[in-house]
Phi, psi and omega in degrees: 000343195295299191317286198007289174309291184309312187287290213300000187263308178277001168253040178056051191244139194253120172290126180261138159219124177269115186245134180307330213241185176253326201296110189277347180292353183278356213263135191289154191292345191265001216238105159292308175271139124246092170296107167300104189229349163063040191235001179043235183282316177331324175308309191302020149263332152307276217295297174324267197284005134304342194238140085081271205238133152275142154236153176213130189234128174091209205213004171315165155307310172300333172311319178271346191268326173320306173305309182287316156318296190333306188294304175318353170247353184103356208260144166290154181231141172225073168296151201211063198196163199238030183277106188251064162214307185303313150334279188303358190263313188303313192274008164257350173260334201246329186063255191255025155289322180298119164223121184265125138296129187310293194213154209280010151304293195296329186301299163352291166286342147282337186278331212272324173276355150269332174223069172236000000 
């Protein structure tokens, strides 16, 4: 998440970071907002539903359980990962919730026709 934090920092963007712990020394140098929150994998219900749009860049288990809550909510997904079994489970569960991205140009210009 740190790059993340670094491109919305250099294209001037206000960074949030929601952290499973209390340990505030993990909190990235690129992080404006830093929510405490000692909720551990429980954040992923915060980062979701905090948000718009989900994107998921990989295929961890918090990756996954993120994705799945978004659709349990309802939320667009733009997976942005070339894991094509992973594709293919999301966009049968999420259908036109779903979107795979070439790159993250492209992600971009999807997030910007959802929710403008």
């Amino acid at each position: 998440m740190d790059a993340a934090n670094e491109g919305a920092k250099k294209s001037n963007g206000l960074t949030i970071g929601i952290l499973p712990t209390s340990d505030k020394s993990s909190i990235s140098k690129f992080v404006d907002l830093p929510i405490i929150t000692s909720l551990g994998n429980a954040r992923n219900s915060i980062n979701v539903l905090s948000s718009d749009v989900v994107i998921a860049c990989g295929v961890g288990t918090g990756t996954i359980s993120e994705i799945a809550l978004a659709l349990k909510s309802d939320k667009n997904v733009i997976l942005l990962n070339d894991d094509k079994e992973c594709q293919s489970l999301f966009k049968r569960l999420g259908k036109e919730k779903v979107y795979v991205a070439k790159n993250p140009e492209d992600a971009i210009k999807r997030i910007k026709s959802l929710v403008n």
